[in-house]
VEXDREN-2710 file (C-alpha; in Angstrom, 1 decimal):
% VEXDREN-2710
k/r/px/py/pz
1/UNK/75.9/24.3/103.2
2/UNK/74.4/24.6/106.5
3/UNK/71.1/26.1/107.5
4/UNK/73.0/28.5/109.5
5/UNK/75.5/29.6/106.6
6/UNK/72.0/30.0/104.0
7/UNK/70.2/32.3/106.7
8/UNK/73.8/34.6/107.3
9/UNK/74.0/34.8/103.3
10/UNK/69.8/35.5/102.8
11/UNK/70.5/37.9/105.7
12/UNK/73.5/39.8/104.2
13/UNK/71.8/40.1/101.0
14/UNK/68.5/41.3/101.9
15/UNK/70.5/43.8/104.3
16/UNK/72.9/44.9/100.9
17/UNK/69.0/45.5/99.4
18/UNK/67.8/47.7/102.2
19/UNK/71.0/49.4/102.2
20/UNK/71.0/49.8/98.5
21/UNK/67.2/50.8/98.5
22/UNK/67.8/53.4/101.1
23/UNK/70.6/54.7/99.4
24/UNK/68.5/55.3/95.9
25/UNK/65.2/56.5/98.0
26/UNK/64.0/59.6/96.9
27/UNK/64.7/63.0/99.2
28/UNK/61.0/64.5/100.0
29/UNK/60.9/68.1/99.5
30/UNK/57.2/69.4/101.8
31/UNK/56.2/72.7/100.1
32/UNK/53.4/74.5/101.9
33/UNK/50.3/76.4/100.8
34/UNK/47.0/78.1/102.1
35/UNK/45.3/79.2/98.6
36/UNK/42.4/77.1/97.5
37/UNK/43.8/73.7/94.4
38/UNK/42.1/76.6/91.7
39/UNK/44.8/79.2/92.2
40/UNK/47.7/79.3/89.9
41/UNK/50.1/78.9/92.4
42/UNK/48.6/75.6/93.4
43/UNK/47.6/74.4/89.8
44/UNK/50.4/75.5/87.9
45/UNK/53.3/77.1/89.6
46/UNK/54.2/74.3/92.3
47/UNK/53.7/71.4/90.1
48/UNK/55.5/72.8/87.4
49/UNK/58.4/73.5/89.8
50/UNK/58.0/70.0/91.1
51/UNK/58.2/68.3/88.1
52/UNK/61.5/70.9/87.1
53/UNK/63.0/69.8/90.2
54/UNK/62.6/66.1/89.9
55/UNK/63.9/66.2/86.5
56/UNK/67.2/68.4/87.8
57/UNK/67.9/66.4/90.3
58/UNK/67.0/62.7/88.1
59/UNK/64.9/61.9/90.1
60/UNK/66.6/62.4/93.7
61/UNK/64.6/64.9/95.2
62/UNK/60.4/64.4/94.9
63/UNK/58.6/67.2/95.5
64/UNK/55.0/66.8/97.9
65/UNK/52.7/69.8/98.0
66/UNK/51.0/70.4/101.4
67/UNK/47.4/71.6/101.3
68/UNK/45.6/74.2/104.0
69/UNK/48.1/75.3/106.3
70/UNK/46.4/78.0/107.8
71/UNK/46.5/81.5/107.7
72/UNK/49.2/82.7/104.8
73/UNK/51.5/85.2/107.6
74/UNK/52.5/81.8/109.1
75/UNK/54.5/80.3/106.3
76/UNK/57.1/82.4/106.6
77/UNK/57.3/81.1/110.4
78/UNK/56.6/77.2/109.6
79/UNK/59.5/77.0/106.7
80/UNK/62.1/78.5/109.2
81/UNK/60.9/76.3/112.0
82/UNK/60.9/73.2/109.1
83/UNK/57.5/72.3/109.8
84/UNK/57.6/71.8/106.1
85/UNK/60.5/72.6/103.9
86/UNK/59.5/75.5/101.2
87/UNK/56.3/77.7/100.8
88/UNK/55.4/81.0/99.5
89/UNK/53.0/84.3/100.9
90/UNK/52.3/87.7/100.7
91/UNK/54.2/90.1/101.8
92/UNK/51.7/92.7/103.2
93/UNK/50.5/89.9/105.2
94/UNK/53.3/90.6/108.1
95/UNK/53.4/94.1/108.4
96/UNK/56.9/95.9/108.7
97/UNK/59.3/92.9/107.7
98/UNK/59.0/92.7/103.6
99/UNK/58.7/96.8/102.7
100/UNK/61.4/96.7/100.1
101/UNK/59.6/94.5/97.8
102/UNK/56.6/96.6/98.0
103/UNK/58.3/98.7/95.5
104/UNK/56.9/96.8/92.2
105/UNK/53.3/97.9/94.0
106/UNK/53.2/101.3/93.8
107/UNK/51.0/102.3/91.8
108/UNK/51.4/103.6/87.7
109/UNK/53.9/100.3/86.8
110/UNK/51.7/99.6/83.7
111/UNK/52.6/95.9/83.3
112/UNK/51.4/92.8/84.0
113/UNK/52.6/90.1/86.4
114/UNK/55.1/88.3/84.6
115/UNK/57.1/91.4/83.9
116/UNK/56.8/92.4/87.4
117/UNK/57.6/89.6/88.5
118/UNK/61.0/89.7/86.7
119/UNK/61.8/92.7/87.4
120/UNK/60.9/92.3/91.1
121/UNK/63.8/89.2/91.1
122/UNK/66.1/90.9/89.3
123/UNK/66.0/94.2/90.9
124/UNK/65.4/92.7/94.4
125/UNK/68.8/90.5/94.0
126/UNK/70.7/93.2/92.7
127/UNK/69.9/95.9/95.2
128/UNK/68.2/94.5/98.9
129/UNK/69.5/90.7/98.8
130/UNK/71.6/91.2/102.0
131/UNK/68.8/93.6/103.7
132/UNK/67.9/91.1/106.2
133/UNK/64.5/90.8/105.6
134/UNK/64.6/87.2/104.7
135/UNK/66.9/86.1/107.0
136/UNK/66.4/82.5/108.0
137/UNK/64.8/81.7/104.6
138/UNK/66.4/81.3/101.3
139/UNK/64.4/83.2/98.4
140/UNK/64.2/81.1/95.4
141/UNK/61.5/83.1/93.6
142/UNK/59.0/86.5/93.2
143/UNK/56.2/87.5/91.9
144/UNK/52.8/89.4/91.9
145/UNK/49.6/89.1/91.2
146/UNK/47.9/91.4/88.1
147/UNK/46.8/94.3/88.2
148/UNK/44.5/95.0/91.5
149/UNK/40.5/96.5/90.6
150/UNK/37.5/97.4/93.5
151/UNK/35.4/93.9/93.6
152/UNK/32.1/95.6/95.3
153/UNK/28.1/94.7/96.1
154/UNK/27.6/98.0/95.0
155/UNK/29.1/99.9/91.9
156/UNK/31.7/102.5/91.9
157/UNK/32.1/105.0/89.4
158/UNK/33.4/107.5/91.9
159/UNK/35.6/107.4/95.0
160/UNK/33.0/109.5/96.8
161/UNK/30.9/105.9/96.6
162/UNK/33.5/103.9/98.4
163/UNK/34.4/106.5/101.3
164/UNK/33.8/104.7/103.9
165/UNK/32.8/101.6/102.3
166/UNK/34.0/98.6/104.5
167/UNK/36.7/97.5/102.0
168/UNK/38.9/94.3/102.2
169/UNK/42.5/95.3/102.4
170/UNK/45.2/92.8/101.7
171/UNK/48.5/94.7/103.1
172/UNK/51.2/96.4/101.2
173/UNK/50.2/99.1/99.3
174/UNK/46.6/98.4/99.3
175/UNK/47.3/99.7/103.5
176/UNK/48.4/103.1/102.0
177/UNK/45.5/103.2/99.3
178/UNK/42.5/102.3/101.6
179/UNK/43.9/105.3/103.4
180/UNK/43.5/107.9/100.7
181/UNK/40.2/106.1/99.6
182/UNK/38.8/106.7/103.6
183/UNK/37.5/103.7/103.5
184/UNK/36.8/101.7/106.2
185/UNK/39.6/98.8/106.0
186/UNK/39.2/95.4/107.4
187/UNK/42.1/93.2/107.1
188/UNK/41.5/89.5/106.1
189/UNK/43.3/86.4/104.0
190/UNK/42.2/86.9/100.4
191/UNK/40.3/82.9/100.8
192/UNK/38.4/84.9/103.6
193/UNK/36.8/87.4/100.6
194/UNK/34.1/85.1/99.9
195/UNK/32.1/84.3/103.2
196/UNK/33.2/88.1/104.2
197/UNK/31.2/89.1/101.2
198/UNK/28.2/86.8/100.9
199/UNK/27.8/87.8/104.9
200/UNK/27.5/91.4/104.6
201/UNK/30.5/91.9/106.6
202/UNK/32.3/93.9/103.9
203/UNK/31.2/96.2/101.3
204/UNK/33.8/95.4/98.7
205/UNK/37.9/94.0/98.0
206/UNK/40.8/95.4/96.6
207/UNK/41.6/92.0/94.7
208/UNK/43.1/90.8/91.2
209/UNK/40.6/90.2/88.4
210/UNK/41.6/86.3/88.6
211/UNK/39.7/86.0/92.0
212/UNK/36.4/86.2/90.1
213/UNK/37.1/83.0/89.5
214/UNK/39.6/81.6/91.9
215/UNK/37.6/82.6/95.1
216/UNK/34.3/82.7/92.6
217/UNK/33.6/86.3/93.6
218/UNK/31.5/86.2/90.2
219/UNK/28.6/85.3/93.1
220/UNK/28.9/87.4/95.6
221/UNK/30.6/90.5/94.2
222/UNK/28.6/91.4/91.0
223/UNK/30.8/94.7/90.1
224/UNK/34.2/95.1/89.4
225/UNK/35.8/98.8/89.1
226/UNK/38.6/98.3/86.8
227/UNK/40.7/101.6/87.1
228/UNK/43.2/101.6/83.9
229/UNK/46.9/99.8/84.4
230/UNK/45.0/98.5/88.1
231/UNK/45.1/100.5/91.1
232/UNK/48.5/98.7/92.4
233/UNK/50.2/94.8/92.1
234/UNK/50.6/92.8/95.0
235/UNK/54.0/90.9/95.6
236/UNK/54.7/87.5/96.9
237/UNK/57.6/85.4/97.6
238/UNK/58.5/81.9/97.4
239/UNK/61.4/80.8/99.9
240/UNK/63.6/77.4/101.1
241/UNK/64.2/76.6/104.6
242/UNK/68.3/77.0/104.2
243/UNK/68.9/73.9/106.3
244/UNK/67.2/71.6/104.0
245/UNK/69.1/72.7/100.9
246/UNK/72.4/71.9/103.3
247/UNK/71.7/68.5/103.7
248/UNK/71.4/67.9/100.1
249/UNK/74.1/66.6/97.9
250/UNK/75.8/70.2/96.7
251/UNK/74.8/68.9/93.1
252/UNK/71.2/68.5/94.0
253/UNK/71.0/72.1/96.0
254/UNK/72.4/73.3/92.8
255/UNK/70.1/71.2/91.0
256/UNK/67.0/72.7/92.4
257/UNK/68.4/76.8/92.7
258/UNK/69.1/76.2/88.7
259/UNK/65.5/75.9/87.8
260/UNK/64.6/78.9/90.4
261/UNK/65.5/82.4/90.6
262/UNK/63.9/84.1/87.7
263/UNK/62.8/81.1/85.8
264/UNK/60.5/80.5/88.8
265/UNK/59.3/83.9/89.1
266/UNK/58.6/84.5/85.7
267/UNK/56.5/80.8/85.3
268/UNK/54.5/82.4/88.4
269/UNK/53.8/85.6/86.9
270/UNK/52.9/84.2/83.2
271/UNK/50.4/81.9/85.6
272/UNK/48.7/84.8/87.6
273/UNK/48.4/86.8/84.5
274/UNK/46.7/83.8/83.2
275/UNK/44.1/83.7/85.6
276/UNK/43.2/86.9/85.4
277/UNK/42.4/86.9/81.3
278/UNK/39.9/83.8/82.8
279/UNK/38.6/85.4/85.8
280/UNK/37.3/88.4/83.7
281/UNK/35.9/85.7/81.3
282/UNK/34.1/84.3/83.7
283/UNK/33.1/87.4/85.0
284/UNK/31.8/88.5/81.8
285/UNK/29.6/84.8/81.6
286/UNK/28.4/85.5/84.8
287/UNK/26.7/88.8/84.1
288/UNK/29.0/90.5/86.6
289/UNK/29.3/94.7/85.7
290/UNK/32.4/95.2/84.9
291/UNK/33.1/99.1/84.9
292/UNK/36.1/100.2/83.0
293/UNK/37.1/103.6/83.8
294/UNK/39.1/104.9/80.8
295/UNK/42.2/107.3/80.9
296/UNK/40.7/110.7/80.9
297/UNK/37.4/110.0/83.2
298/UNK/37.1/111.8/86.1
299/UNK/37.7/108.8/88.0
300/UNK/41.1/107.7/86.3
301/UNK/42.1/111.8/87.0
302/UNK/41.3/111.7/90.8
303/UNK/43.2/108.3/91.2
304/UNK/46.7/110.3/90.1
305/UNK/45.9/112.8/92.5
306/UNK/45.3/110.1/95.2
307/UNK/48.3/108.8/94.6
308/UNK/50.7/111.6/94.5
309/UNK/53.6/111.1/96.7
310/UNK/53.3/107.8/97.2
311/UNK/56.6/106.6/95.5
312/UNK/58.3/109.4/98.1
313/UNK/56.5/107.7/101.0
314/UNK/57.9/104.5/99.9
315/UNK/60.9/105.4/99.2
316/UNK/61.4/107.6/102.7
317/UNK/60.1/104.6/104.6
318/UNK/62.8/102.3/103.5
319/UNK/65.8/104.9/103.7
320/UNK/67.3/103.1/107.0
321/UNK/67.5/99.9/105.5
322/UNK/67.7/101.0/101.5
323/UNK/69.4/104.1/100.9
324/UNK/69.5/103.5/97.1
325/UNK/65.6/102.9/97.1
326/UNK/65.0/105.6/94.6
327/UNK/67.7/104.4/91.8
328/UNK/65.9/100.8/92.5
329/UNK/63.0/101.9/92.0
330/UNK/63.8/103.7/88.5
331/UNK/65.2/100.6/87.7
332/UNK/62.7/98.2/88.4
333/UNK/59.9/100.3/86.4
334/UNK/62.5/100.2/83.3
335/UNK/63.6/96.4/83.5
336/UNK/59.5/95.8/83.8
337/UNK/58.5/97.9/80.9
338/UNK/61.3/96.9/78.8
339/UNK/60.6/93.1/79.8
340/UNK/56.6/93.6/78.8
341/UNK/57.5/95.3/75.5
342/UNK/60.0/92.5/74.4
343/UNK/57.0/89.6/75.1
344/UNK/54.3/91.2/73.5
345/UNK/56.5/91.7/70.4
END
């Protein structure tokens, strides 16, 4: 055998191995976040959803989690541009697009996060899945955060105390109740909260109990206001640039939608409820006031009356592009209080 003929053969074979080794390489799936490695999302939900998906698809897809991508109302924009391939945000974070979700934040729901987000998925796809409002993205999960209290410098036992208090305001529903409040509202990324806080630039957030923790607002906000059932929920989604899931063997795409939908969304709720039974232990450690306002306090009896009409508002405000809004909205309240009952049994 000639030199020639050994170098052709060593050739073709380490060519087959490339070939072979390609074939067999792992598909990256990029999934992007902005919250801080101590939020649920990016300790539990994403991982856990990585590791589901690696296991669906044996192995073929590998799932990379990509780490401060800027402010959250851009993720939306960098999955549908496929700066990376899946991510998840805030609705009330792009003002206008994602109102039919904001349903599951009215206030007076009465659950917790895993039941809302459940019901939020189930009455979402059932009712508003073709509305539009996430074309160019393929929604593979929902949920919200708990219950949302007043995180202050000062205490509030009264809503005289906060009117015009300069008061964090997330989006979404927390828009409409800053309004009622007359507070002063300044809007700002929840990761923001912190330095806003500890520089006397606000007076307070509308925030989950979890961020004591999370955003360690044990430091810089030493009363919480904890109004009972929260004041309002705050819903998120999690989403897959469409064009990546087309490129993937059909049995992968499959694959990676099986362990989505409502599995996904109830894994993120359970993992924000989570955080929040920490966040007020922590808060509680740290010496923080934590000021319950029971049903029947004055306070608790104002809050209905601030809220009256705000399912109607909702529910008007969506009537172009939902006309069965208010049979949703019955709906979603029952599948979430039913849900909640059946898990704490």
């Amino acid at each position: 055998m000639t030199t020639t003929k050994i170098f052709t053969k060593a050739a073709i074979l380490s060519l087959g191995l490339a070939i072979s080794g390609s074939a067999l390489a792992a598909t990256t799936l990029h999934v992007g976040t902005w919250l801080p490695p101590t939020n649920p999302q990016n300790a539990v939900v994403w991982p856990t959803w990585a590791k589901w998906v690696e296991e669906a698809t044996e192995g073929r897809v590998k799932v990379e989690i990509e780490n401060d991508l800027g402010h959250p109302k851009t993720m939306f924009q960098l999955v549908e541009d496929g700066v990376v391939n899946a991510g998840f945000s805030y609705h009330g974070y792009v003002p206008g697009r994602f109102q039919l979700p904001q349903m599951v934040e009215l206030p007076g729901l009465g659950v917790g996060a895993e039941a809302a987000s459940v019901a939020l998925w189930r009455v979402y796809n059932k009712y508003f899945m073709d509305s539009g409002e996430f074309e160019g993205l393929t929604l593979i999960g929902t949920f919200t955060h708990g219950p949302g209290y007043i995180h202050s410098i000062e205490p509030i036992t009264s809503f005289d105390q906060i009117k015009d208090k300069k008061i964090r305001i997330g989006g979404g529903v927390q828009t409409e109740l800053g309004k009622r409040m007359d507070v002063t509202p300044v809007s700002a990324p929840a990761p923001k909260v912190y330095q806003m806080m500890q520089q006397g630039v606000i007076d307070g957030a509308f925030l989950p109990m979890g961020e004591q923790k999370t955003l360690r607002l044990k430091e810089v906000a030493p009363n919480v206001t904890m109004l009972p059932g929260g004041m309002y929920l705050g819903s998120f989604s999690m989403f897959i640039d469409p064009y990546f899931l087309e490129k993937l063997d059909p049995k992968d795409r499959e694959a990676i939608m099986s362990v989505s939908g409502e599995k996904l969304s109830a894994l993120a709720g359970r993992a924000w409820d989570g955080i929040d039974d920490e966040g007020l232990k922590a808060a509680q450690e740290a010496g923080v006031n934590i000021i319950q306002v029971k049903e029947g306090d004055q306070m608790a009896q104002d809050f209905q009356k601030l809220i009256q009409g705000m399912d109607e508002q909702w529910i008007q405000n969506v009537s172009d592009r939902a006309p069965n809004a208010r049979q949703a909205l019955k709906e979603l309240r029952t599948v979430a209080r039913e849900y909640e009952r059946e898990h704490q049994e």
